[in-house]
C-alpha positions in Angstrom: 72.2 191.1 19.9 72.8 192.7 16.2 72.3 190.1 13.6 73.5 192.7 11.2 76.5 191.9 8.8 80.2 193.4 10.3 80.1 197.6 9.2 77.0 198.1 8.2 74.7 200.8 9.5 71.3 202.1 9.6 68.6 201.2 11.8 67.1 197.5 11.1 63.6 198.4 10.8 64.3 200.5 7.8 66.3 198.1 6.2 65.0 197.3 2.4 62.4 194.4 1.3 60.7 194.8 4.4 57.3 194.8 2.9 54.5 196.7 1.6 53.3 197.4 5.0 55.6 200.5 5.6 54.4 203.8 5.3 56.8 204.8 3.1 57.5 203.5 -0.7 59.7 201.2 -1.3 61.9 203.1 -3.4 61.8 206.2 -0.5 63.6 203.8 2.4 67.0 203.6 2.6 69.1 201.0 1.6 71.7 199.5 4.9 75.0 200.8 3.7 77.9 198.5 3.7 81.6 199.7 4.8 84.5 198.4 2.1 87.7 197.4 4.6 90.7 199.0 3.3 92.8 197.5 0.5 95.9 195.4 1.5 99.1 196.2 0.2 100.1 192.5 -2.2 103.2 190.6 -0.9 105.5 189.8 -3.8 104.7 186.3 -4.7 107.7 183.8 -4.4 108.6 181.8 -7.6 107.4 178.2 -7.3 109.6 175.6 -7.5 110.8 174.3 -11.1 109.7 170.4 -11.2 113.0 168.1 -10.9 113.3 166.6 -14.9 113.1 162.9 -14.8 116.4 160.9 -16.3 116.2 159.6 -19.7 115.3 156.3 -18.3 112.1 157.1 -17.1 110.2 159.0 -20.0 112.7 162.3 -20.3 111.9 163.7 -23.8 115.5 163.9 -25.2 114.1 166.1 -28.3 115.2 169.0 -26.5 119.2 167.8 -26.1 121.4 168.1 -29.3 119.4 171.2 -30.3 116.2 169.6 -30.7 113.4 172.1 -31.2 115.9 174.7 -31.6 117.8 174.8 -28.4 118.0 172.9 -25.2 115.1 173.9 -22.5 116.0 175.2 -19.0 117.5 171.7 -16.9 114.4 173.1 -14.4 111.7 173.1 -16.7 108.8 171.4 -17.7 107.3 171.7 -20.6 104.2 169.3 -20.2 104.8 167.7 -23.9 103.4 163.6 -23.7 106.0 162.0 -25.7 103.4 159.6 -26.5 105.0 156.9 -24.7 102.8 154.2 -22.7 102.9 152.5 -20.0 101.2 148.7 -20.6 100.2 147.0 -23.7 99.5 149.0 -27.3 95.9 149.7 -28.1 94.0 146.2 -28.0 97.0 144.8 -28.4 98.8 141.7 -26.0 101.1 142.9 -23.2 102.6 139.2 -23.2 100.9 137.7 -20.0 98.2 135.6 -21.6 95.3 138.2 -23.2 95.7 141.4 -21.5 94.9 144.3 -22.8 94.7 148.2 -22.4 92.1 149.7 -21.1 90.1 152.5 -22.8 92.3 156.1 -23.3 94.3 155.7 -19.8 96.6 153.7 -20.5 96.1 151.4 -17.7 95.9 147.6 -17.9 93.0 145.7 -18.3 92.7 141.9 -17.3 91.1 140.0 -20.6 88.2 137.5 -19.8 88.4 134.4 -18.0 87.9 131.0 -20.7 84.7 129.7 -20.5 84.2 126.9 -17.8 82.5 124.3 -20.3 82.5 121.6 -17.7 80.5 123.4 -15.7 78.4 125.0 -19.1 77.6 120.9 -19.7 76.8 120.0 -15.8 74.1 123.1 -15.8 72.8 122.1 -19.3 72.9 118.5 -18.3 70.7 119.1 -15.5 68.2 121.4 -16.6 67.5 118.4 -19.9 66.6 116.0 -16.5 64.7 118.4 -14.9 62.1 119.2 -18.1 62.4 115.2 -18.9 60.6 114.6 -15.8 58.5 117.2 -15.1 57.1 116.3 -18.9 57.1 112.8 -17.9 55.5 112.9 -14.7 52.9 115.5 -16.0 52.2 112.7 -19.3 52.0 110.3 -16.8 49.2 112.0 -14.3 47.7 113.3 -17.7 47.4 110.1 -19.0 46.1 108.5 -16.5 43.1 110.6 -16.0 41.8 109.7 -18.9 41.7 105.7 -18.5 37.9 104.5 -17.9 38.0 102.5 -14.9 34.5 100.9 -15.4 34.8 97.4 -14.8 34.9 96.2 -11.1 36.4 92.5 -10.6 35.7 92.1 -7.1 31.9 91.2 -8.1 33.6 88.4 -10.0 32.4 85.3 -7.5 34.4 82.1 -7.2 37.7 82.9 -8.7 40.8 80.9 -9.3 43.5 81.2 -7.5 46.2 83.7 -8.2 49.2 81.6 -10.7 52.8 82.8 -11.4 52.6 85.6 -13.3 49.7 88.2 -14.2 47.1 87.3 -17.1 45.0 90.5 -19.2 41.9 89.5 -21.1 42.3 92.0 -24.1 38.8 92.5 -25.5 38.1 94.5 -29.1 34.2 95.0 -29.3 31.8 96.3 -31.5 30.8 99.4 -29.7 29.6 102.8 -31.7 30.0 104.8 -28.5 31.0 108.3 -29.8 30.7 107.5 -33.3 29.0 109.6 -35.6 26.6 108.4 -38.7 28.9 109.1 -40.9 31.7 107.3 -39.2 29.4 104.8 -39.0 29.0 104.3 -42.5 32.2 104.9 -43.7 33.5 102.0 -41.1 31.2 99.9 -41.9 29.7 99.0 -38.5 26.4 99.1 -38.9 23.8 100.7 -36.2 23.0 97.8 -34.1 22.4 98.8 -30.2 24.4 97.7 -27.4 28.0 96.2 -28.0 29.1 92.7 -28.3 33.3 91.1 -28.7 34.6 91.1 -31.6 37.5 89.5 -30.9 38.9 88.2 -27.3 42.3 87.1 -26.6 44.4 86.5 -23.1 47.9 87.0 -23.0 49.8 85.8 -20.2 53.0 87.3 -18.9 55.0 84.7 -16.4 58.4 83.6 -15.5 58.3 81.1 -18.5 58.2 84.1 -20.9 54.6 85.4 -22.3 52.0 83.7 -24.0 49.1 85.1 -26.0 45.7 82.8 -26.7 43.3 84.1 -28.7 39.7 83.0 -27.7 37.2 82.3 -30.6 34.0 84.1 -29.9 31.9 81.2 -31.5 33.5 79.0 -28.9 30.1 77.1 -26.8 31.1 77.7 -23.1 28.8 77.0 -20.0 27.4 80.0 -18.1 28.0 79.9 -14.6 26.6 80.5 -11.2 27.3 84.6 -11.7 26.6 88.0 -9.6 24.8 90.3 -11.7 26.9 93.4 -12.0 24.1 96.0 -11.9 21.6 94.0 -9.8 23.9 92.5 -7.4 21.2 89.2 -7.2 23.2 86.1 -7.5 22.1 84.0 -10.8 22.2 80.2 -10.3 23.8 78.8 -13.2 22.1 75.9 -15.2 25.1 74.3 -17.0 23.7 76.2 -20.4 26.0 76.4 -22.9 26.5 79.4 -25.2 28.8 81.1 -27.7 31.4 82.6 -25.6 30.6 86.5 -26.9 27.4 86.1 -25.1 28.1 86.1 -21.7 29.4 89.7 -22.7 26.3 90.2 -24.0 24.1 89.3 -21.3 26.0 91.1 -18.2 28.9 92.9 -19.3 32.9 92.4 -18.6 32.0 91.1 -15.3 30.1 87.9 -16.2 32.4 87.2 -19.4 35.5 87.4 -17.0 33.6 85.2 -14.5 32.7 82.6 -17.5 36.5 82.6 -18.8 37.8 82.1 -15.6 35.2 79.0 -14.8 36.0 77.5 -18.4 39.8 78.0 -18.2 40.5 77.7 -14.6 42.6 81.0 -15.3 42.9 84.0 -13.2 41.9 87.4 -15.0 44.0 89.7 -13.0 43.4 92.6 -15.7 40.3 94.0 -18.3 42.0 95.7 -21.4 38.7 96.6 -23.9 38.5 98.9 -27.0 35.9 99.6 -29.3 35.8 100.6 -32.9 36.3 104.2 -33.0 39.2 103.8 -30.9 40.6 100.9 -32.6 40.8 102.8 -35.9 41.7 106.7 -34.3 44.8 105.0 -33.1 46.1 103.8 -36.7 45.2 107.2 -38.4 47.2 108.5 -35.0 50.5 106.9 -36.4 50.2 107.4 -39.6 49.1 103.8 -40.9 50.3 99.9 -40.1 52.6 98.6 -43.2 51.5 95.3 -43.8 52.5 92.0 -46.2 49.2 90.1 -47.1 50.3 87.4 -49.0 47.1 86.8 -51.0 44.2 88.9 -52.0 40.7 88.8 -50.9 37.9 90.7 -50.1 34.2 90.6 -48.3 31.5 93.1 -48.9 30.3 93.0 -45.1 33.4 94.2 -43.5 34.1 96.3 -46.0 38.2 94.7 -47.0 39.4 95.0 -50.3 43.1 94.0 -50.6 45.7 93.2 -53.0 48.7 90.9 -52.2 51.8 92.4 -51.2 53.1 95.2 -48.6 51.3 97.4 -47.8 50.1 100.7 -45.4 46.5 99.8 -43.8 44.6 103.0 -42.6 42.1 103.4 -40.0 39.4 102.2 -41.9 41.0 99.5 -43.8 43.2 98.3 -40.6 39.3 97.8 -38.9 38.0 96.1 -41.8 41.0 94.0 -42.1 40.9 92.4 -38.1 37.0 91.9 -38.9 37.0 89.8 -41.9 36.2 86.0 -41.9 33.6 85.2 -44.0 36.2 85.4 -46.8 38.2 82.3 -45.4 37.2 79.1 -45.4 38.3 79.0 -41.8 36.3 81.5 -40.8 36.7 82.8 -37.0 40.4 80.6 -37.0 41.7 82.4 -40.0 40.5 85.9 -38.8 42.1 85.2 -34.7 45.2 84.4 -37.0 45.1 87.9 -38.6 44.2 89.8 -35.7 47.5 88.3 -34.2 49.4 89.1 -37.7 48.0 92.7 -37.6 48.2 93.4 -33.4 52.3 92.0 -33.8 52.9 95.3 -37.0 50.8 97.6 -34.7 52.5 97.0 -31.8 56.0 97.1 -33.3 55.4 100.2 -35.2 53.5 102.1 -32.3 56.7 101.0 -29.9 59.7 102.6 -32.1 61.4 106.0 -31.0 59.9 108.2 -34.0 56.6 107.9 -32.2 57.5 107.8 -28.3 59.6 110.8 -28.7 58.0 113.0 -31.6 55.3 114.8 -29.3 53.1 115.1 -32.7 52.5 111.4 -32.5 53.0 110.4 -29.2 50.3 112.6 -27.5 47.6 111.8 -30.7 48.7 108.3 -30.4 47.8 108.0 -26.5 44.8 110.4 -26.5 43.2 108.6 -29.4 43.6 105.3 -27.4 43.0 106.5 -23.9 39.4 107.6 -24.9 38.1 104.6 -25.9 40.0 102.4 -23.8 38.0 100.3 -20.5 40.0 98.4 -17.8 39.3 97.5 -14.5 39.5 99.5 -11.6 43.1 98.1 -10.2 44.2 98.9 -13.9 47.6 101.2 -13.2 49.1 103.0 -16.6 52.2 101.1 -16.0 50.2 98.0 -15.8 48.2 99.2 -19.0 51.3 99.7 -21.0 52.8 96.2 -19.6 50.7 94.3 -22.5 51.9 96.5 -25.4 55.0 96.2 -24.4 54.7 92.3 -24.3 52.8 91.9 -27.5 55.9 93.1 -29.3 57.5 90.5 -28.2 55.0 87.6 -28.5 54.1 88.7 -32.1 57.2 90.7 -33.1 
């Protein structure tokens, strides 16, 4: 079969570009010649048809009639002039159906943008806030948490009272140094002395009567009873000694000075709430100060307080100096319990106000600067934990 194009001739082998393997050059072989079919005579072409002017009505120009331009074109002809006239709305302008508009150049209509739904703008915005609310709250909550020191275990607590209507916290402020510095030491006041001892003790009750606070004298003689030895585990036989109430902490830790409240008070300690000095005072710097009205002036060189009368805003420093004093009163450990109370109630009410639970900047401070010193017992929940804050605004508020 010839796969040669219609009238062309010559043999195929010697058709050109067949490569330098040919004997001959490539400008000696001949190129495949290509027969031209005969011109065809042209047909006279008929006119086209002349377009059918539109009426007057639909867009006709009328320039041309009365001699408009000169003279009146052929009825049949068109002259492609655009009048200028539009179909639709002006440019950017309203068509009269509620914000339409033209479109760009092709004089086509555009539809204008829908109004903004805003209910549905608010029910979006409304529920992302709840979703960040909790995920901050519930991620503060397992952060804070973490941090408690569970330390104290009441189940080695031996002959306890029964359980009464409603749930009693033994809140203890002691003397530790734990994590103190020298310096801090020294500018607190606190001496160097070993160990830690209470400071102060109080138990505040929460029940269906409303809650009550009691602040425990640590000079108060108590007998020490028949105890479990919280390290040892050897049960100690007690001999009806009596001693000043702070040593039973002393001697064996939360454990035996739970077991030797309960024994003297018949109460149950359902809860250990315990901070030491640096905490005590890292929590006042945390909010910025206590305002506070002494009435009269006073001051003691052991604890370090130096006060004038009136209102004012107790630091760190001074708020721990202030809660410590006594020898300056002639009622000694009665008229410091008194101002513990007086100084626990302005704490607690300023510490509880929204410009501290919902500033960040001194919420977070506030709570880590507590929750690192704090020690409760082991059935301690956060919610429990913030149940006597809560209540001491009341009781002292």
């Amino acid at each position: 079969m010839n796969d040669w194009p219609d009238r062309r001739t010559g043999d195929r082998s010697e058709r050109y570009g067949r490569g330098s393997a040919s004997p001959q050059p490539e400008s000696a072989r001949s190129m495949p010649h290509i027969q031209r079919r005969p011109a065809q005579p042209r047909r006279p072409q008929t006119p086209p048809q002349r377009p059918q002017v539109p009426p007057q009505s639909q867009g006709y120009d009328d320039r041309y009639q009365d001699g408009g331009y000169g003279s009146s074109p052929d009825p049949g002809y068109d002259s492609g002039y655009n009048t200028g006239q539009v179909y639709g709305s002006g440019s950017g302008g309203s068509d009269g159906r509620g914000g339409g508009r033209r479109g760009g150049g092709d004089g086509g209509y555009v539809q204008g943008r829908p109004a903004p739904d805003w209910r549905r703008r608010i029910k979006l915005g409304a529920l992302t806030l709840v979703v960040v609310v909790l995920a901050v709250s519930i991620s503060t909550y397992f952060w804070a948490d973490s941090k408690l020191k569970r330390e104290v275990d009441l189940s080695k607590v031996i002959e306890r009272p029964e359980s009464g209507d409603g749930t009693n916290y033994l809140i203890v402020g002691s003397d530790s140094r734990e994590g103190m510095s020298d310096e801090e030491k020294k500018r607190l006041r606190t001496g160097s002395a070993e160990g830690k001892r209470t400071d102060s003790m109080m138990i505040l009750h929460d029940g269906s009567s409303g809650p009550t606070l009691i602040s425990l004298p640590r000079d108060s003689n108590v007998e020490i009873p028949t105890f479990k030895g919280s390290e040892s585990g050897k049960t100690f036989q007690g001999t009806g000694r009596q001693v000043k109430l702070n040593a039973a902490y002393a001697e064996d830790g939360p454990e035996l000075l739970v077991r030797t409240v309960e024994f003297n008070t018949g109460l149950r300690i359902d809860h250990y709430v315990e901070i030491g000095f640096g905490g005590f005072a890292k929590i006042v710097d945390a909010i910025g100060g206590v305002e506070l009205d002494i009435p009269k002036a006073f001051k003691d060189k052991k604890s370090g307080a130096d006060f004038q009368a009136g209102k004012q805003t107790l630091n760190g420093e001074q708020s721990l100096a202030f809660v410590r004093t006594r020898y300056a009163f002639a009622g000694s450990d009665l008229d410091r319990t008194k101002n513990q109370q007086k100084f626990l109630a302005a704490l607690a009410s300023q510490t509880a106000t929204p410009s501290t639970i919902i500033n960040p900047f001194k919420l977070y401070p506030t709570m880590g600067a507590g929750l690192d010193t704090l020690i409760v017992d082991k059935d301690m929940s956060l919610w429990s934990l913030a149940r006597p804050r809560l209540i001491a605004g009341t009781v002292w508020g």
